[in-house]
C-alpha positions as CSV (number, residue, x, y, z in Angstrom):
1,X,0.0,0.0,0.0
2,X,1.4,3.6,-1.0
3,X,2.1,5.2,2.3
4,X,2.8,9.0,1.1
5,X,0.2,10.6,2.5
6,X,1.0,13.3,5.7
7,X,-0.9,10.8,8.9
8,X,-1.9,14.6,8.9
9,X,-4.1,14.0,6.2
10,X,-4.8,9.8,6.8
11,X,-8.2,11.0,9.1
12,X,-10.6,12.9,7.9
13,X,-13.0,13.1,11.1
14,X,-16.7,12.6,10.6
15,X,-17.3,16.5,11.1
16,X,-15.2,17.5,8.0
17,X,-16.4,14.4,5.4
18,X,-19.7,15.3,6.4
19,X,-19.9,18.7,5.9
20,X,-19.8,19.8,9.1
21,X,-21.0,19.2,13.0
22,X,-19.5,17.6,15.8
23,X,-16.3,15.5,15.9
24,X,-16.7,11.7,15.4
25,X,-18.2,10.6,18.3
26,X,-18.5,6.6,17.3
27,X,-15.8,4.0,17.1
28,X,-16.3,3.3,13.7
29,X,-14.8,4.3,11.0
30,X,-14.8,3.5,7.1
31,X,-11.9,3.5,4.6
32,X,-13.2,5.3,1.8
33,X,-12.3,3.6,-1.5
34,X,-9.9,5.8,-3.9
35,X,-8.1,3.6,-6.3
36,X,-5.1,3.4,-4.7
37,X,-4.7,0.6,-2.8
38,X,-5.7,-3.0,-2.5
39,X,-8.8,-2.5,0.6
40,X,-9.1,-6.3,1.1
41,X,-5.2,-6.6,2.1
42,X,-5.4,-3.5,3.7
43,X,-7.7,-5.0,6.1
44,X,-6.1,-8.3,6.5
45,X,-3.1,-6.9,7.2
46,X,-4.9,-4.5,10.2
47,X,-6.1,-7.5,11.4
48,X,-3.2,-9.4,11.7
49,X,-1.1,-6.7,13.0
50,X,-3.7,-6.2,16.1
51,X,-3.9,-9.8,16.4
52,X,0.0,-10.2,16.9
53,X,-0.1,-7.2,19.2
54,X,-2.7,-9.5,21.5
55,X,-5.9,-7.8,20.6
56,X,-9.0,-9.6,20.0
57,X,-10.1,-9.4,16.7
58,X,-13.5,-10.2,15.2
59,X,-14.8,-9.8,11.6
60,X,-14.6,-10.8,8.2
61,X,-12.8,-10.1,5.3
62,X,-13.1,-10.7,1.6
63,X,-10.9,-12.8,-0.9
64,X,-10.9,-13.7,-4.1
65,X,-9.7,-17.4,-4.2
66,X,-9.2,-17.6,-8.2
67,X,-8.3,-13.8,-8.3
68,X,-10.3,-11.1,-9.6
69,X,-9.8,-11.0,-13.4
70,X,-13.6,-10.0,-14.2
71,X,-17.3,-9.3,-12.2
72,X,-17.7,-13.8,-12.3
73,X,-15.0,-14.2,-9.9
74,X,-16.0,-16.3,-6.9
75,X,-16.0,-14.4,-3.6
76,X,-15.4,-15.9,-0.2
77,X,-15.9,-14.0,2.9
78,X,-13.0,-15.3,5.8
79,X,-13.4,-15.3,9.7
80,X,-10.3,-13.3,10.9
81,X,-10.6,-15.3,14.0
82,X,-11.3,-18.8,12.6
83,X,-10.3,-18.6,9.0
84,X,-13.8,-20.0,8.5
85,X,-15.0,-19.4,4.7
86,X,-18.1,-18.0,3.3
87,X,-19.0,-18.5,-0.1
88,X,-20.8,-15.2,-0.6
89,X,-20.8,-15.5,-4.9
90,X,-23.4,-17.5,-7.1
91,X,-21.4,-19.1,-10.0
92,X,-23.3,-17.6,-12.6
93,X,-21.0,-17.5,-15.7
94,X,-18.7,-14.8,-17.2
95,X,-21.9,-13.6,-19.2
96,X,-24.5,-13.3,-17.1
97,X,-25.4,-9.7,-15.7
98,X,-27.2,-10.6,-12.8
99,X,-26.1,-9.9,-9.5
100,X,-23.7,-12.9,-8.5
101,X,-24.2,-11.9,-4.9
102,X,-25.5,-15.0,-2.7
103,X,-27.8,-14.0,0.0
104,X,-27.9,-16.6,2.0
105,X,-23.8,-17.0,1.9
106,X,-23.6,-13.2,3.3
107,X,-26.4,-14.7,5.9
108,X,-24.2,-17.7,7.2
109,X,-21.4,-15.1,7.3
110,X,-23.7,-12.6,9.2
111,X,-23.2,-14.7,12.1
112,X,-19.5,-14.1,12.7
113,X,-20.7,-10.2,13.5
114,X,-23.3,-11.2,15.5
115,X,-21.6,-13.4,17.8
116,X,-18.2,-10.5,17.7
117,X,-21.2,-8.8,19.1
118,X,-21.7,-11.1,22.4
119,X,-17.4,-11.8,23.0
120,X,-16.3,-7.9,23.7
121,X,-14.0,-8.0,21.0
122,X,-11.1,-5.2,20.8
123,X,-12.0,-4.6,17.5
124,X,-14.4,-5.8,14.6
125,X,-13.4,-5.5,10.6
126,X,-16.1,-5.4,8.3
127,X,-15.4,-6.2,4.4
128,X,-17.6,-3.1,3.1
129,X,-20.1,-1.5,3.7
130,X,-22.0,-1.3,0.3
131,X,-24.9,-1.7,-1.9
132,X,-27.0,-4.5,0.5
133,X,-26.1,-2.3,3.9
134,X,-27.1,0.9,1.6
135,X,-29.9,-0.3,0.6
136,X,-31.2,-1.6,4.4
137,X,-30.0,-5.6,4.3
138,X,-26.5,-7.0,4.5
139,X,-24.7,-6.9,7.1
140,X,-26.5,-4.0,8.6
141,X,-28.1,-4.7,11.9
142,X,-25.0,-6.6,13.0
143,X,-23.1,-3.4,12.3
144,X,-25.8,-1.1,14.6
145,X,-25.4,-3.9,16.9
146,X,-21.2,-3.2,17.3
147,X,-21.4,0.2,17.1
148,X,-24.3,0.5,19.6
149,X,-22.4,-1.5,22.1
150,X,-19.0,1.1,21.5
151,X,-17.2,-2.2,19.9
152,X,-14.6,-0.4,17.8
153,X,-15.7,-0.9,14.1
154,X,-13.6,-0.7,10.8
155,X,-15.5,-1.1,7.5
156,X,-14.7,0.3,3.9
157,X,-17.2,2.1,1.8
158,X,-16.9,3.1,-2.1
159,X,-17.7,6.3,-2.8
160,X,-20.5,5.6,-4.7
161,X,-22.0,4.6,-0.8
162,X,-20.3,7.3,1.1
163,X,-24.1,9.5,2.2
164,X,-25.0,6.5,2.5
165,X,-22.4,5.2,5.3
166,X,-22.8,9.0,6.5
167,X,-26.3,8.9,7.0
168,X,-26.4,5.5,8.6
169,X,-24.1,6.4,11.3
170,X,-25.3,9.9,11.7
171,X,-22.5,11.5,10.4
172,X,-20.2,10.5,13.9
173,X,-18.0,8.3,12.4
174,X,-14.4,8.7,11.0
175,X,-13.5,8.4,7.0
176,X,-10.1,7.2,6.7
177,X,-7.7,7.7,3.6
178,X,-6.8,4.2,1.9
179,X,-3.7,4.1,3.7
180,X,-2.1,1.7,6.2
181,X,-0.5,4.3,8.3
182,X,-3.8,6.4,9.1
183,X,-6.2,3.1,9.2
184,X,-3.5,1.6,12.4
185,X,-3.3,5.7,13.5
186,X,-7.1,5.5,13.9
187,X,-7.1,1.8,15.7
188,X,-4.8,3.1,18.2
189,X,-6.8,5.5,19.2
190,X,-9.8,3.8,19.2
191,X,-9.0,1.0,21.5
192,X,-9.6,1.5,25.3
């Protein structure tokens, strides 16, 4: 991941990527996606860095086990905990232009937030929050869940789903620049 941008700059507080208000007052926060950087390691490797440090980490990330050459690549949700895998994708051929999404694989996977939700993690990872969360499904209730209970919550959002993520958390979280040394700048302080 390019790391050239000021930590200054990494953390852009909820008050100024909103337009405004009060500080970020929830301990969430979303990497907003920019092009520059590969989100899915980004959060793996966030993971794995707080789990070496001794932190409890919940959450899931997304892979692409036969990489991502195209929109019919499969897509598997993984445990960061467990390394449990959730085949979120419906194999539905390189010329189909439905959506390939599996709702009942991002169900099964739903339950990995909801029980980081009952162990008092030190800090959940979301894949994205994105079209199904936008649109009032996904993994959206599990996320109110977290952050109503303070559980410190990374996600990523495209900007395509930025008002989105804004409105849904009332403007109070934190947008963070697609870069690894403002993401672990924001974790730090987030943990208690």
């Amino acid at each position: 991941m390019p790391d050239d941008t000021d930590d200054t700059e990494a953390i852009v507080e909820a008050s100024e990527g909103a337009g405004g208000g009060a500080a970020a007052t929830l301990r969430a926060a979303a990497i907003v996606a920019d092009g520059s950087g590969n989100l899915d390691e980004l959060l793996v490797t966030v993971a794995r860095r707080q789990q070496r440090a001794g932190r409890r980490v919940r959450g899931l990330v997304m892979t692409y086990p036969r990489g991502r050459e195209g929109c019919a690549c499969e897509m598997v949700l993984v445990d960061v905990n467990t390394d449990d895998e959730y085949v979120v994708s419906q194999p539905l051929g390189a010329d189909s232009t439905a959506c390939r999404g599996d709702a009942q694989g991002f169900a099964r996977a739903s339950e990995v937030l909801r029980r980081a939700a009952t162990e008092a993690p030190d800090l959940v990872i979301c894949n994205r929050f994105g079209r199904l969360e936008a649109e009032g499904g996904g993994f959206r209730a599990e996320l109110l869940e977290l952050m109503a209970q303070d559980v410190p919550l990374l996600t990523a959002v495209a900007p395509r789903y930025l008002e989105d993520w804004r409105r849904f958390t009332g403007g109070a979280a934190a947008e963070l620049v697609a870069q690894e040394s403002g993401v672990e700048k924001w974790v730090q302080r987030s943990l208690r």
